[in-house]
C-alpha positions as CSV (number, residue, x, y, z in Angstrom):
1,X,0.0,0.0,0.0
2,X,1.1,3.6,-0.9
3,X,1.5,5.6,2.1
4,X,1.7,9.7,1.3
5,X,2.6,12.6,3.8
6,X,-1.5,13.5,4.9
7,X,-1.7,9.3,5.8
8,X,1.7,9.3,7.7
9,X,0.2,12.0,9.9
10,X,-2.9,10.5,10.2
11,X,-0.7,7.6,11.3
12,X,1.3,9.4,13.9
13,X,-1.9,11.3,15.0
14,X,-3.6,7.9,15.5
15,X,-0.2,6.6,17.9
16,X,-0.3,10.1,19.6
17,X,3.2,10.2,19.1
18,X,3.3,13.3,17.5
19,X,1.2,16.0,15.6
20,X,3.8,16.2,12.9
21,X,6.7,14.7,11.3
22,X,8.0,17.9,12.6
23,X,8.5,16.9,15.8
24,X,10.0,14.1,15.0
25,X,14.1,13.0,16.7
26,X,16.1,14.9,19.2
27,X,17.2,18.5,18.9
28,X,15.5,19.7,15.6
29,X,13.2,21.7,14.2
30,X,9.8,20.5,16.1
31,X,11.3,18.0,17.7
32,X,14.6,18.0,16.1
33,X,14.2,18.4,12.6
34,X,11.3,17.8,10.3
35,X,9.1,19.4,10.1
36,X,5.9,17.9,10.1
37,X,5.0,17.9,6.1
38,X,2.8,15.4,5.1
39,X,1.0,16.5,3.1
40,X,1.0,15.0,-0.6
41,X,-2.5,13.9,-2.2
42,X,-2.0,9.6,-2.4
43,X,1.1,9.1,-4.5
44,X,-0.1,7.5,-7.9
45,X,0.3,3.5,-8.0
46,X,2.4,0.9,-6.6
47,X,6.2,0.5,-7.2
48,X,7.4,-1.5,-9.1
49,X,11.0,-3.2,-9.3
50,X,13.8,-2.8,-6.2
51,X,12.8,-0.2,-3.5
52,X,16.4,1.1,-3.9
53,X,17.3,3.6,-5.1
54,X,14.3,5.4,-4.8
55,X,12.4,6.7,-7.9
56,X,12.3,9.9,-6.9
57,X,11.1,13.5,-8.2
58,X,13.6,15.5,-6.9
59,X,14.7,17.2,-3.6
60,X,11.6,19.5,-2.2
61,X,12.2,21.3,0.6
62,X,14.6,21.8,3.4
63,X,14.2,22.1,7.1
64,X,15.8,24.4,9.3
65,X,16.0,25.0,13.3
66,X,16.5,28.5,14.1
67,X,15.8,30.5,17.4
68,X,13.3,32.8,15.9
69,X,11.6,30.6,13.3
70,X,8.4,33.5,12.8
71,X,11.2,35.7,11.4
72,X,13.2,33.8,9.2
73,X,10.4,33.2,7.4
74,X,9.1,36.6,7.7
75,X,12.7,37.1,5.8
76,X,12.6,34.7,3.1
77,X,8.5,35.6,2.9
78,X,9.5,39.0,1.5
79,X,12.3,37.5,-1.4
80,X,10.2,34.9,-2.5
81,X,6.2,34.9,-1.4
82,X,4.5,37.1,1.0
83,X,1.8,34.4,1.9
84,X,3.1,32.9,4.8
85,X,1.9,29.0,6.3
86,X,2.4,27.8,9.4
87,X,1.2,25.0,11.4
88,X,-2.3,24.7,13.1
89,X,-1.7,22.9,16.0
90,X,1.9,23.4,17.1
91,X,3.3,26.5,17.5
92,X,6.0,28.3,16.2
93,X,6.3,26.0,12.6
94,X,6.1,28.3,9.8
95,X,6.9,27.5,6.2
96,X,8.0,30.1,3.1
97,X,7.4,28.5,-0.4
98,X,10.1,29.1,-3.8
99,X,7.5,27.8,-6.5
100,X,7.5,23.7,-6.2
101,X,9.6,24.2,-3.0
102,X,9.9,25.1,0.2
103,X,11.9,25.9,3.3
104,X,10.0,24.8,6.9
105,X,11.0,26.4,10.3
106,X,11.3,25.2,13.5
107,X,13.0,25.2,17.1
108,X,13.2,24.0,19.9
109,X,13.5,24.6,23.6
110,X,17.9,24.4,23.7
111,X,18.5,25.6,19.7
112,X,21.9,27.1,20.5
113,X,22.5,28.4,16.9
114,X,20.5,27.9,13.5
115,X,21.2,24.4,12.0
116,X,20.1,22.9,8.8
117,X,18.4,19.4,10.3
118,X,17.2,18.0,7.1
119,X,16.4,18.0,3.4
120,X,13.8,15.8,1.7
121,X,12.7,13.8,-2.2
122,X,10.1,12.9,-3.1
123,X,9.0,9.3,-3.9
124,X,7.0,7.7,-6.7
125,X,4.8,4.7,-5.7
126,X,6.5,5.3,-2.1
127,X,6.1,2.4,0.2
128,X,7.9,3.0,3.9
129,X,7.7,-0.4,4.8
130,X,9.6,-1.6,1.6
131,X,12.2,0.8,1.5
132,X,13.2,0.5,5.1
133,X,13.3,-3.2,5.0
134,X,15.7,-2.8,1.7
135,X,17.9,-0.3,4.2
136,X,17.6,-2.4,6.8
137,X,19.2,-4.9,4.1
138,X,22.4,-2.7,3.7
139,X,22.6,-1.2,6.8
140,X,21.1,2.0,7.2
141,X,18.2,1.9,9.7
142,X,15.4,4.4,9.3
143,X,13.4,4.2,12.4
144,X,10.1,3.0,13.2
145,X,7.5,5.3,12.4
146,X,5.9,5.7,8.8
147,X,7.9,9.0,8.4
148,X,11.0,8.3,10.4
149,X,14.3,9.3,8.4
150,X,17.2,7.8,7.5
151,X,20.3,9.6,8.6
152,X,24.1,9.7,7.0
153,X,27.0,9.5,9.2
154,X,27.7,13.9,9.8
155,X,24.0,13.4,11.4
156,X,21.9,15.1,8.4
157,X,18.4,13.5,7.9
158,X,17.0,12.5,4.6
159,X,13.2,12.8,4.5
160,X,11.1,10.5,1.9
161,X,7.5,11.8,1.0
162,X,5.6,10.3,-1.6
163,X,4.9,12.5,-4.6
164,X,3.4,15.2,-5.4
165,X,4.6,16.7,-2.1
166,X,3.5,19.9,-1.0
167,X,2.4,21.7,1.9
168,X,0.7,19.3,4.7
169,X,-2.7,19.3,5.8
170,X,-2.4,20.1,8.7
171,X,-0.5,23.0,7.7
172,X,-2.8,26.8,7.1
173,X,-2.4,30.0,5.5
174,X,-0.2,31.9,8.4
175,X,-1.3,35.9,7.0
176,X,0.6,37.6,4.3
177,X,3.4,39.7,5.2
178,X,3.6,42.8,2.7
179,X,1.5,43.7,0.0
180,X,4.7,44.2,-1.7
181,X,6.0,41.7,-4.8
182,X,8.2,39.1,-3.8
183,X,11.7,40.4,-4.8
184,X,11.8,37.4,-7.0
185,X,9.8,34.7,-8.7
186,X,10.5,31.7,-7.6
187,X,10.6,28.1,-9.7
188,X,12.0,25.5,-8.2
189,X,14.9,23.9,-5.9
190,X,17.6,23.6,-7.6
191,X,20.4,22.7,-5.7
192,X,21.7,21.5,-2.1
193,X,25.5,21.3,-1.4
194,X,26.3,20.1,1.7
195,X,29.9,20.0,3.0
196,X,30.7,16.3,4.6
197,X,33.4,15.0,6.5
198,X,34.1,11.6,4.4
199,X,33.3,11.6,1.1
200,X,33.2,7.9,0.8
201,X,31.4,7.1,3.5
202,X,28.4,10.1,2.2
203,X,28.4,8.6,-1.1
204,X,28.1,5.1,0.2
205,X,24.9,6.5,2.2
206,X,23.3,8.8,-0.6
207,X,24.2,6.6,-3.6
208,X,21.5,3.6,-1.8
209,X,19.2,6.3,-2.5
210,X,20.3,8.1,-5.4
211,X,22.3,5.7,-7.4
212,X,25.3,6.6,-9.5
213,X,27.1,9.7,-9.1
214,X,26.9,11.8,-12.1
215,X,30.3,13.2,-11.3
216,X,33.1,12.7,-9.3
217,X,36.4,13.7,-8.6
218,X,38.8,14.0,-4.9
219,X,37.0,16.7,-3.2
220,X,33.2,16.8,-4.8
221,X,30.8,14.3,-5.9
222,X,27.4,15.2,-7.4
223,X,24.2,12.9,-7.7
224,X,21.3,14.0,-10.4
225,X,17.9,13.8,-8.3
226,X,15.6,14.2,-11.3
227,X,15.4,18.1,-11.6
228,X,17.5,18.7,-9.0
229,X,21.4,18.0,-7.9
230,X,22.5,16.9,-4.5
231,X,26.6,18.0,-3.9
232,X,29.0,16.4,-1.6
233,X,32.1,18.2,-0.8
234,X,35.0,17.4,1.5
235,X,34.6,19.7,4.4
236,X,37.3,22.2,4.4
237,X,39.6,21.5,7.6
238,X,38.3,22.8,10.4
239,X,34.8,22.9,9.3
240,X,31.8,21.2,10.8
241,X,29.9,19.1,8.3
242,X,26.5,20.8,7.5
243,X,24.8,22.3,4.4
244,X,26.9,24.7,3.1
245,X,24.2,26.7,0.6
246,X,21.4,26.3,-1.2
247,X,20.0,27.5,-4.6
248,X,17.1,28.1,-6.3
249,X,16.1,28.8,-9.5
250,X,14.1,31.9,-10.4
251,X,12.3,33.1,-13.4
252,X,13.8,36.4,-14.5
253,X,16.0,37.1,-12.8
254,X,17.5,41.1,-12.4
255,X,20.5,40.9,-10.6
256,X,21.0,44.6,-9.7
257,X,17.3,45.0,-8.8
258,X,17.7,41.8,-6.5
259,X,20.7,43.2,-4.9
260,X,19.3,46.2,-3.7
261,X,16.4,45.0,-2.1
262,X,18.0,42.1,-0.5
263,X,20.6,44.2,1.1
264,X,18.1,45.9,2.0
265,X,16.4,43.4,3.3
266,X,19.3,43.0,6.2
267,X,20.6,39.9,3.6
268,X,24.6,39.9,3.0
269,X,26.3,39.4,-0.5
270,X,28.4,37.1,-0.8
271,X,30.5,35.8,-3.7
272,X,29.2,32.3,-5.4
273,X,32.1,31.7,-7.0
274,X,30.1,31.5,-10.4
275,X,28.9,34.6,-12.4
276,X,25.7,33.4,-13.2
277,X,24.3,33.2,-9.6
278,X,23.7,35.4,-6.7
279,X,24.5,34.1,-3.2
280,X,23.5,35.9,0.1
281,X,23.8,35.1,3.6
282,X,20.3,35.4,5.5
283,X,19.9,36.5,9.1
284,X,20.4,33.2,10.5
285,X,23.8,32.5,8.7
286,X,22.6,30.3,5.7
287,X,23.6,30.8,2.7
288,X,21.0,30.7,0.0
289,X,21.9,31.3,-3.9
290,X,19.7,32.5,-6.8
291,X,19.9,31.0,-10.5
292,X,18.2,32.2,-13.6
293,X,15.5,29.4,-14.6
């Protein structure tokens, strides 16, 4: 049986072990990390074939715990869509869409400084119980619950939804922000580049789900997730393993104009170390990069 985001909540509901997926493992956003989506509509269909890798869409969104999480998204609300969303029956869980994407904030009672807890992909024909037996099979053990997460070696949790993804259900318009235009239009994630501290031992964890690397050499390796690219890089010495930015893609985009606003925004330029995007840093610390669509 196909099990989406709305019945994994209705799962967890049902086990009164949590409201959300949100709330979900120790020290992220909610409960530790992920937020609570769970939304998707059934996915379409059973799978067919090995559960791993995963058929998968691409990545969707990424969860963050941050002290403040009504103002980070406040932040982001303003660059990419005024119309906030936030969570009904928790506090404090808000949630800032970038076209198909989104980022979801969180925190918790001892967040000592903003941490990205974990990204997610989306699944076609996703069936829990058959993909955690197949990692179970190899070694990685994803945890009990219909929404548990698998997670690599640094700490950083993968999230699997079945498709189309989305917003949760139990997730509801949280206001809008500023009758002003977002500063730009959002498309799609296109991105994540995370900084690990083995490359061999992240690629033996990601490639179960992802497969072959598209490319590889000593200090980066790069998997194709449909749409989107996940990027491993060697942490440079003395650096904690974490996400190290992520980008979107934007339609249009007017690099001067998006400049000025998001410097005035409170948002810090930073060099991307390619012409064609623009990198800031945003109030918490992340870096977040925008790429013409």
């Amino acid at each position: 049986m196909t099990v989406n985001r709305r019945e994994a909540l209705t799962l967890l509901a049902s086990a009164a072990a949590t409201a959300t997926a949100f709330a979900q493992g120790p020290g992220g956003p909610g409960a530790g990390k992920g937020k609570g989506k769970g939304p998707a509509p059934a996915s379409s269909g059973e799978a067919s074939g090995p559960a791993l890798p995963i058929k998968t869409t691409g990545l969707e969104h990424i969860g963050v715990t941050v002290p403040n999480p009504e103002a980070s998204a406040k932040f982001y609300g303003r660059i990419f869509d005024p119309q906030l969303f936030k969570e009904r029956d928790i506090p404090n869980r808000f949630y800032c869409r970038m076209g198909t994407a989104y980022l979801a904030f969180g925190t918790n009672a001892d967040v000592k400084e903003p941490k990205i807890d974990h990204i997610c992909a989306l699944v076609e024909g996703y069936q829990p119980q058959n993909v955690r037996t197949a990692l179970e099979a190899v070694g990685i053990v994803m945890g009990a619950t219909p929404v548990a997460m698998p997670t690599d070696s640094d700490g950083m949790r993968l999230q699997l939804l079945g498709v189309p993804g989305g917003l949760a259900g139990t997730i509801i318009p949280g206001g809008r922000i500023s009758q002003d235009d977002a500063i730009v239009q959002a498309v799609s994630l296109d991105h994540i580049t995370q900084w690990v501290s083995n490359l061999d031992t992240a690629a033996k964890f990601y490639g179960t789900f992802f497969g072959k690397e598209s490319s590889r050499n000593a200090n980066q390796i790069t998997y194709d997730v449909a749409r989107t690219k996940l990027v491993l890089e060697k942490a440079p010495a003395g650096e904690a393993p974490r996400v190290h930015h992520f980008t979107f893609r934007v339609a249009g985009l007017n690099r001067q104009d998006a400049t000025a606003k998001l410097t005035a925004l409170g948002a810090k330029i930073v060099p991307s170390g390619s012409e064609g995007l623009l990198r800031f840093q945003d109030l918490d610390g992340f870096l977040c990069e925008l790429k013409p669509a």
